[in-house]
C-alpha positions in Angstrom: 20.0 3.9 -11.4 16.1 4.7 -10.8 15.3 2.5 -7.8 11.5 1.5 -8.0 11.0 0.2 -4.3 7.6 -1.1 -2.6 5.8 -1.8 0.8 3.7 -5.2 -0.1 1.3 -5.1 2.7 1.6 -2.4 5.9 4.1 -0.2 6.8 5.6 -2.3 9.3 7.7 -4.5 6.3 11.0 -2.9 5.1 11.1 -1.2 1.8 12.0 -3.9 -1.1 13.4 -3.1 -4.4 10.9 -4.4 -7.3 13.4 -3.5 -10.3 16.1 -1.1 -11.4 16.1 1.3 -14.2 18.9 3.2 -16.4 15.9 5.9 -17.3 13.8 7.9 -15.0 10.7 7.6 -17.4 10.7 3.7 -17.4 11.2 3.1 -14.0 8.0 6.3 -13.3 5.7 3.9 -15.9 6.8 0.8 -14.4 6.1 2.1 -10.6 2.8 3.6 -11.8 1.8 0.3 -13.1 2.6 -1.6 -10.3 1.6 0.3 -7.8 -2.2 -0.6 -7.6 -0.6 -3.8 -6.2 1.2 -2.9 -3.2 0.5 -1.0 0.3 3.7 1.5 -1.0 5.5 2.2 -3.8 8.3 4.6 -4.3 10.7 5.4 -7.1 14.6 6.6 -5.8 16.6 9.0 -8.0 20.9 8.1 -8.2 21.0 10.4 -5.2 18.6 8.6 -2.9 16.0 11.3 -3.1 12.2 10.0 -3.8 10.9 11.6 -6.9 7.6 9.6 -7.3 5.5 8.1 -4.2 2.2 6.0 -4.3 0.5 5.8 -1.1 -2.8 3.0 -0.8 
């Protein structure tokens, strides 16, 4: 699963998971879309590495 996971405010708030994805390119559009939103976004691969990051 692609884990699309987000900081909403500072980075002093543990990571939460925003949705799940069986394909890498859904869960990179979702996270891009949602990440004007949030103080962090990040989107897991199945082995726990982060393979897209959004920083505000």
């Amino acid at each position: 699963m692609w884990t699309i996971k987000y900081k909403p405010n500072n980075d002093s708030q543990a990571w939460l998971i925003l949705e799940s994805y069986d394909n890498k390119s859904q869960a990179l559009l979702h996270a891009a879309c949602a990440s004007g939103g949030y103080f962090k976004v990040n989107v897991v691969d199945p082995d726990y590495n982060i393979i897209w990051r959004n920083e505000n």
